[in-house]
N, C-alpha and C positions, 0 to 999 in steps of 0.2 A: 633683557630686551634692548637696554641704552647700548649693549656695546654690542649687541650686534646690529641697531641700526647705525651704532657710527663706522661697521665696518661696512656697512653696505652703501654708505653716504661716500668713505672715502674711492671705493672702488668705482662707483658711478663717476667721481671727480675723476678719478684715473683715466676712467672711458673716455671722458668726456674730454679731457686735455691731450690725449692720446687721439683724438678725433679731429681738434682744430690744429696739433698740430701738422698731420697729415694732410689735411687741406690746407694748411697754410705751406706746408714743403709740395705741394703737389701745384698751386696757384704758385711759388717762385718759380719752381723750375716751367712750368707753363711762360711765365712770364719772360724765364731767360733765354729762353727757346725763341720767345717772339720777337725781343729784343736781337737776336743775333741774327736772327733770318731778315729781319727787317733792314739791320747794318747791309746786309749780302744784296739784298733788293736794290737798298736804295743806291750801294756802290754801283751796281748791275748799271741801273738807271742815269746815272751821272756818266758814268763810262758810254754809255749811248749816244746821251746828247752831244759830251763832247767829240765825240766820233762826226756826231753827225752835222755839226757847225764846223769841225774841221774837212770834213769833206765839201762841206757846200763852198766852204771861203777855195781851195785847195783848185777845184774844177772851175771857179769863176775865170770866161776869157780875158780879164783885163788882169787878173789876176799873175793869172799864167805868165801871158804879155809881163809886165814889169818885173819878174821873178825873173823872165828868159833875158831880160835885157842888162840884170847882172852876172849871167852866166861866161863870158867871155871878160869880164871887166875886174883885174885885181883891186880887192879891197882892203887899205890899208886901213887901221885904225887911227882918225885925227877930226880934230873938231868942228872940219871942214865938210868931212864925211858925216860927223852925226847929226848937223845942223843939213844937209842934202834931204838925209833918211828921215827926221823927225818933222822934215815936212813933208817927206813925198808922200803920193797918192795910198801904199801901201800902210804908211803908218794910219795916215786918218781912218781907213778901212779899219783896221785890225782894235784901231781904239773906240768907234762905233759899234762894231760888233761886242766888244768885251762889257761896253757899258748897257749895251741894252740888251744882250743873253748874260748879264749876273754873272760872267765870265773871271777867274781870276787874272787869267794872260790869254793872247793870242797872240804867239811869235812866229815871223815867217822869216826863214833864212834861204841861202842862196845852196847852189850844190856843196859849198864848204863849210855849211854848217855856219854861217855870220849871220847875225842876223839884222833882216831889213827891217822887222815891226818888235819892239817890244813898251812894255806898259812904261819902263823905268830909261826915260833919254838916256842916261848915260851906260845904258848897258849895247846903246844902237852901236853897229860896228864888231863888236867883239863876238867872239866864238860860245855858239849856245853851252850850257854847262851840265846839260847830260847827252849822251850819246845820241847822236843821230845818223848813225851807220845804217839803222834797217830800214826807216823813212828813204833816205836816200838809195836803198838801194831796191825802194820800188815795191813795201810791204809795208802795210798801215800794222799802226802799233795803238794798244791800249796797255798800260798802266796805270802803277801807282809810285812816283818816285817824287824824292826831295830835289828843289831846285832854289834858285837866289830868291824865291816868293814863297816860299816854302812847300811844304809838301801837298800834293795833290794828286788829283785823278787825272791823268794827262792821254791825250790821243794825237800821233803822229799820222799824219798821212802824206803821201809823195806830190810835187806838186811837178805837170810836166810839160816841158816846153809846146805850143802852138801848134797843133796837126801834126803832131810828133807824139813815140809815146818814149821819149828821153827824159829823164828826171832831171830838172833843174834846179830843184829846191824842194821844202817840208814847211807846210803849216803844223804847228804844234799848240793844241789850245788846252786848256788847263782849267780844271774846277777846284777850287780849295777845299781838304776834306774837313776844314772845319763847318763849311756850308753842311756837309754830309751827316755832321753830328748834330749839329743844330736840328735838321730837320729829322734825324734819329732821335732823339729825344723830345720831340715835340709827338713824335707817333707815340712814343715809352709813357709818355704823362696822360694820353689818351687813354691806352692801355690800364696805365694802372688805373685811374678810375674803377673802368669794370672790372677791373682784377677785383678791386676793392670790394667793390660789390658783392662780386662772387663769393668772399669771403665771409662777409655775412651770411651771407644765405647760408653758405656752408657751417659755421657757427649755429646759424639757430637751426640746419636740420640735426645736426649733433644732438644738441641737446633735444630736439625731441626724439631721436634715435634713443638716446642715454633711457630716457623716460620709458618708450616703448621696451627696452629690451630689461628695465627692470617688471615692467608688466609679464614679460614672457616665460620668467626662473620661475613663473608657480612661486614665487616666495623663498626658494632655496638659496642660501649663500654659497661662493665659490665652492669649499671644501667641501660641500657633501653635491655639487655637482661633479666637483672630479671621483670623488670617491665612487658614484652612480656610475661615472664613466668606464671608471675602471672596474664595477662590477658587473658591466652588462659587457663590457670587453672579455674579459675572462671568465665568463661564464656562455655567452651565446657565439663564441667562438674557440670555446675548448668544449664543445658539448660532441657531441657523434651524432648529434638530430642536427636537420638542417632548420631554419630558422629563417622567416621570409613575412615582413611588417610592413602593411598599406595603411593610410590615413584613411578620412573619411571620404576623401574626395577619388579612394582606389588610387593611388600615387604609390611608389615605393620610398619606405621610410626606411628601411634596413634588410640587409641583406647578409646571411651568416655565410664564411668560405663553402662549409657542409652545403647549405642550399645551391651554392652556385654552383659545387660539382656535380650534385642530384638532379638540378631542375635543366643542369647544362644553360644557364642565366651568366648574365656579367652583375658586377655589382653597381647596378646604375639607376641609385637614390636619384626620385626626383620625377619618375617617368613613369605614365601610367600605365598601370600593372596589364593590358591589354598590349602594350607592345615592344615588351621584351622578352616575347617566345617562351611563352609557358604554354605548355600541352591543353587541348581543349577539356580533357577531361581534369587534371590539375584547375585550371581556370572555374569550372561550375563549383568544386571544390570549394573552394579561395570563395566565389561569391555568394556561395547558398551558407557558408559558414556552418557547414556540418561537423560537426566536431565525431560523428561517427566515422573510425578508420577507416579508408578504400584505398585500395590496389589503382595503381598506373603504371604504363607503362613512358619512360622517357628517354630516350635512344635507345641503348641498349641497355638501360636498367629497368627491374620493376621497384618502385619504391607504396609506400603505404603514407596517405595525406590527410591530413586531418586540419579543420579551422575554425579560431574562436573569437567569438568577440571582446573587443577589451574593452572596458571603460574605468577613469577614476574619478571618484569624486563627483560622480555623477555627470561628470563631461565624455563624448562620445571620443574615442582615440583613435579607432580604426579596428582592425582585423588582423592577426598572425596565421599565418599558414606553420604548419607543422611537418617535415618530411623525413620518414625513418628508409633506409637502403633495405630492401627483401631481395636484391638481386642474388645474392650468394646463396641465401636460404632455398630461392625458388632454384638455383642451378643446383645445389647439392640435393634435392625433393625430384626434380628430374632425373638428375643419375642413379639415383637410390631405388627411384621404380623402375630404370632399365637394371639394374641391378635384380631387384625381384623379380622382376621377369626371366630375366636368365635364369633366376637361382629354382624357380619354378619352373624353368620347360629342363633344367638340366635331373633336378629329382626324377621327372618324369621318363627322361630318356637313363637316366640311370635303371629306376626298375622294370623299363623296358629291356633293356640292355641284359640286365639280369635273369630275366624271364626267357630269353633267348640262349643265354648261355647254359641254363639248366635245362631246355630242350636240346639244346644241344649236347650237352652232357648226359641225357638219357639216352639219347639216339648212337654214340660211343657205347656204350655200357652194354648196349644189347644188341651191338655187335652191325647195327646200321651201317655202314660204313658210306656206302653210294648216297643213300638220306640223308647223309649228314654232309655228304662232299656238294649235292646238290642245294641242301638250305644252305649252306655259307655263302655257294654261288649266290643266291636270291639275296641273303644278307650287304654281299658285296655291290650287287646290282640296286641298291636302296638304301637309301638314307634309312637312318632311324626317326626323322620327320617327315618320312614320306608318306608315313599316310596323317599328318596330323591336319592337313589339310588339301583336301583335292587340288593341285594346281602349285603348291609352293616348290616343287621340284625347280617351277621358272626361277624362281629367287634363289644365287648361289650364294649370297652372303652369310654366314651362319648366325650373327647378330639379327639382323634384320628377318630372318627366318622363325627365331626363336621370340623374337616379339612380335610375330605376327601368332607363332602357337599361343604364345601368353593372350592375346587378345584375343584368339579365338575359343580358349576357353574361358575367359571371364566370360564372352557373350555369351557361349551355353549355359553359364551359370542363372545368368539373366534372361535364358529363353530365346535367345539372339541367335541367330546361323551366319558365320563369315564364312563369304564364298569369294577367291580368287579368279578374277575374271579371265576368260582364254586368250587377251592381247599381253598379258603379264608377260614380259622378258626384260630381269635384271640379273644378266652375266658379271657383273663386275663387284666390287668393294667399295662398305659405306666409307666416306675419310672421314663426315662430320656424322658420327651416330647418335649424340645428342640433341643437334637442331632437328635430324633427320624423324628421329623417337619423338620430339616434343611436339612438331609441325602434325603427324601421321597419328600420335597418340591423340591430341584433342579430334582432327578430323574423325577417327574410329568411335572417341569417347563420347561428342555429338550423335552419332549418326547411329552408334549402339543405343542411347539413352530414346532416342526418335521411334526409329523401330521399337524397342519393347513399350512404350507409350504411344504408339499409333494406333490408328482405328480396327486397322488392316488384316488380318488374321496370320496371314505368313511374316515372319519376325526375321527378316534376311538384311543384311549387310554388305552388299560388292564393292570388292576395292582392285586397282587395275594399278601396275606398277610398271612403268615401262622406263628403261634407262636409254639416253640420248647422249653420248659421250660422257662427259661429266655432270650431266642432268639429269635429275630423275623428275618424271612427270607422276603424281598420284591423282587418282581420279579417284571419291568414294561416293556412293548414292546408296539410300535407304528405301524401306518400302513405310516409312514413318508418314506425318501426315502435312507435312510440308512447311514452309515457312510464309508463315501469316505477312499477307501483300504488305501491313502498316510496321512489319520489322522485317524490312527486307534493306532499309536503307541503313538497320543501327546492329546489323550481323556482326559488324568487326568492330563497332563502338565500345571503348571500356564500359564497363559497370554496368551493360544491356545484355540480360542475359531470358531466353524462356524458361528456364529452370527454377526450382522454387528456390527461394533462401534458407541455406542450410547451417545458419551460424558462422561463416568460414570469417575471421579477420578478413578484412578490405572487400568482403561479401563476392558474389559471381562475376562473370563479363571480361575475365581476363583472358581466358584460353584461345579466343578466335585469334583478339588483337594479338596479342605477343605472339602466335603461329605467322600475322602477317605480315608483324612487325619481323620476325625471323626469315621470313621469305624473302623481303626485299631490302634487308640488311646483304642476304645473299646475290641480291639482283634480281629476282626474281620476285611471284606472286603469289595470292589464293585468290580464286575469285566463286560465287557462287554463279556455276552454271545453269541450275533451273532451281527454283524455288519448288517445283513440285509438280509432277503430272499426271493424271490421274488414269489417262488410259496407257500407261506406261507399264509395263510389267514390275520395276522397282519405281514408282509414285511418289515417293519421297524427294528430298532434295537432292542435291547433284552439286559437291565444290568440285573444282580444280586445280591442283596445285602443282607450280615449278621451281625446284628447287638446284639451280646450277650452282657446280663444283663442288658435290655433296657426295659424288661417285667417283671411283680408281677404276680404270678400268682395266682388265687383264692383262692385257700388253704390257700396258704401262707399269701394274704390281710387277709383272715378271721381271721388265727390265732392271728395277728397283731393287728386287731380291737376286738379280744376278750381276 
C-alpha cells in the first residue's frame, strides 16, 4: 500500500507541476503578447502627436511668414548667421513648444533643408542630417530614424509659403523612443502585477484540480486505467454488436463504430441522447431499459435493441443500449418466401401441366385428332395460371402472378377468397420484385389475417393492381372488422401491432413500418385509406399503396432485349 501511495503521491506532483507550468507558460506568453502590442500602441500614439504638433507648428501664419522670407535668401554657414537664427522669432517658438509638449527637437528648415530652429545652437545653419526630400516635396512623413539626438519617432510635414501652396520649408518634430520605453514599461509592471495574480490563482486551482481528479480514478492507479482503456477499446470496438452508453443525466458517454453504422449516429460524447437522431422507436427502447430484444427499423436496416442498466458499487452509472444488424437475415427471409412461393405455384403448374399432357396423350391414342388439335388451341389460348385466379390474366408479369397464386392459396387454406379487382391492369415487368413481394406480401398478410378473424361471414380479400409507367399503385381492402379509431394513429408505428404475441425475437409491429419505410425509400407511400366501413360491401380497412420505378415497362424491356 506505501508504494503505491507513493506512486500516486508522485504522479499527482507530476499533475500538479505539469499544471502551473502551463499556466505559468500560458501567463508569459499572454504577457508578451501585451508587452508588444502595447510597444505598437504606444509607438502608434507618439507618431500622432508628433504629427500633430508638427502640423499645428507647420500651418501657423507667422510661421509660414518667416520660413518664406528665407526662401529667396542664400544661407551660408557662419557665426553670424547662427547668432541671427538662435535669436530669431522661429527659434523661440520651436524651443517653447519643445519644452512644454516633452518634445525631444523641433527643427524647422528652409526649402534647402538648413535649418532655422534646432534644440542644439551650434547645429543652426547647417543642413538637417536625415533626408528631407519627401517633406519638401509636399508629403508629410512619419517615422522612426536616428538623428544627432538620437533615435526617435519623427514627423515631417511641408511648411508653405503665404496664400500659396509652394513649399518653402519642413517642420520636423521628434519624440525620443527612450520616452516610449519608459512608459512601455511602466504599462509592463502594471501588468505584471495582475499577471502575478493570475498566477496564483491559477496555482491554487491546480492544486485543487490535482485533488479533484484524484477523487474521480475510483481509487485506480495509472496502469490499470490504461489497461481498462485498452480493454474496453478492443473489446467494444472489435465486437459486431453495436454498443451505445448514457449517463444518468441520458447524455452520451460512448459510442462503439458498429452503433454509429446501425443507429446511422455520429460519435458525439457529451450530447444528450435526445438529439442525436436516434429513431423514436430506438429512443423508448434506450429509455424504458428493456432489456427484452425488439426489431427497428433505421434507414434502410432492421436491426434488434436491447437495454440495461448499469451500476457499480452501488453508484448509478447510467444505461447501454445494445444493437445487433437483422437487415440481411430479414432480406435473405424475404427472398427465401418468394422463393417458396414460386417453388409452390411451380409444383402446381407442373402437375397441371402433366395432367394436360396425358389428356392429351389419350386423345392421340384414340385416334382424336381434331380434339386434340382443338385443346391445344385452348391450351395455347390460356396460361396455365389462368384460372388460378379470376382476373390475374391482367398481371403479365410471371413472378408477380405466381405470388399472387401463392397467396391465393395460403388464403384458401385459412378460409380466405382473394379476389382481383376489375381496374387490375399490369402490362409490364417487376424490376424491384423483392421491395415489390415485401410491401404486397404484409399488405395481403394483414388483411388475410383481418378477414378470417372478422365478425363478417364472407372471408374475401380485394386487391387492385394498376401500373402507371414505372409505378405501380396497390390498393387492398378486407371484409375484416376494421381498425380500432385509438390504433389508427400507431398502424405504421414499430412494435404496435393488433396481433397477438407469437414469441417471434424483437416481438410484432414490424411489417407495416418497414412496407413504408420501403415505400418512401422509393419516393413513394402507404397510407390507410379507410379504417373500415360498415355499409361498404368489403367493410374492412382499405390501405393504398405507390410504389415508383418498381415497374419496366414493355417498350422499354423490348428495347433492352433488342
Amino acid at each position: 500500500m506505501a508504494r503505491i501511495r507513493r506512486v500516486d503521491v508522485r504522479l499527482a506532483t507530476q499533475i500538479l507541476v505539469l499544471q502551473v507550468a502551463v499556466v505559468t507558460l500560458t501567463l508569459g506568453i499572454a504577457g508578451g503578447m501585451l508587452a508588444f502590442f502595447s510597444h505598437q500602441r504606444l509607438a502608434a500614439q507618439y507618431e500622432d502627436q508628433s504629427l500633430d504638433v508638427a502640423r499645428a507648428i507647420a500651418f501657423a501664419p507667422a510661421v509660414r511668414a518667416d520660413v518664406a522670407s528665407y526662401d529667396a535668401v542664400p544661407l551660408t554657414p557662419s557665426p553670424a548667421l547662427t547668432d541671427k537664427l538662435a535669436t530669431g522669432q522661429l527659434q523661440t517658438l520651436a524651443t517653447e513648444v519643445q519644452r512644454h509638449a516633452s518634445l525631444l527637437f523641433v527643427v524647422i528648415t528652409n526649402d534647402q533643408g538648413i535649418r532655422l530652429s534646432h534644440p542644439d545652437r551650434n547645429e543652426l545653419g547647417q543642413h538637417v542630417s536625415t533626408d528631407p526630400s519627401e517633406a519638401l516635396a509636399g508629403h508629410e512623413v512619419v517615422d522612426r530614424e536616428q538623428g544627432t539626438l538620437g533615435r526617435s519617432v519623427r514627423a515631417k510635414v511641408p511648411v508653405y509659403a503665404p496664400n500659396s501652396d509652394r513649399v518653402v520649408g519642413e517642420v520636423s518634430v521628434g519624440i525620443s523612443t527612450a520616452a516610449v520605453h519608459h512608459q512601455l514599461w511602466s504599462d509592463v509592471r502594471r501588468a505584471a502585477v495582475l499577471v502575478g495574480v493570475a498566477l496564483i490563482i491559477g496555482i491554487v486551482g491546480s492544486v485543487l484540480l490535482a485533488r479533484r481528479w484524484r477523487g474521480l480514478t475510483l481509487g485506480l492507479q495509472p496502469s490499470e486505467m490504461a489497461e481498462l482503456i485498452r480493454g474496453q477499446a478492443a473489446v467494444l470496438h472489435g465486437i459486431d454488436e453495436g454498443v451505445l452508453a448514457v449517463d444518468t443525466d441520458w447524455k452520451i458517454t460512448f459510442v462503439n463504430d458498429e452503433a454509429c453504422r446501425l443507429l446511422e449516429v455520429g460519435n458525439e460524447a457529451g450530447r444528450p441522447v435526445d438529439e442525436i437522431g436516434l429513431t423514436p422507436r430506438v429512443l423508448d427502447v434506450l429509455r424504458s431499459t428493456d432489456s427484452t430484444p425488439a426489431l427497428a427499423t433505421v434507414g434502410d436496416r432492421i436491426v434488434v435493441v436491447s437495454a440495461r442498466h448499469v451500476a457499480r458499487y452501488g453508484r448509478d452509472l447510467g444505461t447501454v443500449l445494445v444493437v445487433r444488424d437483422r437487415t440481411d437475415v430479414e432480406a435473405l427471409t424475404r427472398q427465401l418466401d418468394a422463393v417458396q412461393l414460386m417453388s409452390t405455384v411451380l409444383r402446381a403448374q407442373r402437375h397441371e401441366f402433366a395432367n394436360r399432357l396425358h389428356l392429351l396423350n389419350g386423345l392421340l391414342h384414340g385416334g382424336h385428332i381434331e380434339e386434340a388439335a382443338h385443346y391445344v388451341e385452348e391450351l395455347l389460348g390460356s396460361g396455365p395460371l389462368g384460372s388460378a385466379i379470376p382476373g390475374i390474366d391482367a398481371v403479365r408479369d410471371a413472378f408477380l402472378q405466381a405470388f399472387l397464386a401463392a397467396k391465393a392459396a395460403s388464403a384458401r387454406e385459412s378460409g380466405v377468397t382473394l379476389t382481383i379487382g376489375e381496374n387490375t391492369w399490369v402490362p409490364g415487368r417487376l424490376a424491384l420484385p423483392v421491395d415489390v413481394t415485401t410491401v404486397l406480401g404484409n399488405l395481403l398478410d394483414n388483411a388475410i389475417y383481418a378477414a378470417r378473424t372478422g365478425a363478417t361471414e364472407a372471408k374475401v380479400v380485394d386487391i387492385e393492381l394498376l401500373q402507371d409507367d414505372s409505378t405501380l399503385h396497390i390498393t387492398v381492402v378486407d371484409t375484416g372488422d376494421g381498425i380500432a379509431p385509438d390504433f389508427v394513429d400507431d398502424v405504421f408505428t414499430e412494435g404496435r401491432s393488433t396481433k397477438p404475441d407469437s414469441g417471434i425475437p424483437g416481438g410484432r409491429g414490424i411489417g407495416m413500418a418497414l412496407s413504408r419505410q420501403i415505400a418512401r425509400a422509393l419516393g413513394g407511400d402507404i397510407r390507410l385509406s379507410s379504417q373500415g366501413n360498415p355499409d361498404a360491401q368489403l367493410c374492412g380497412a382499405e390501405f393504398i399503396a405507390r410504389l415508383p420505378g418498381v415497374m419496366v415497362e414493355e417498350e422499354a424491356q423490348w428495347a433492352a432485349q433488342n
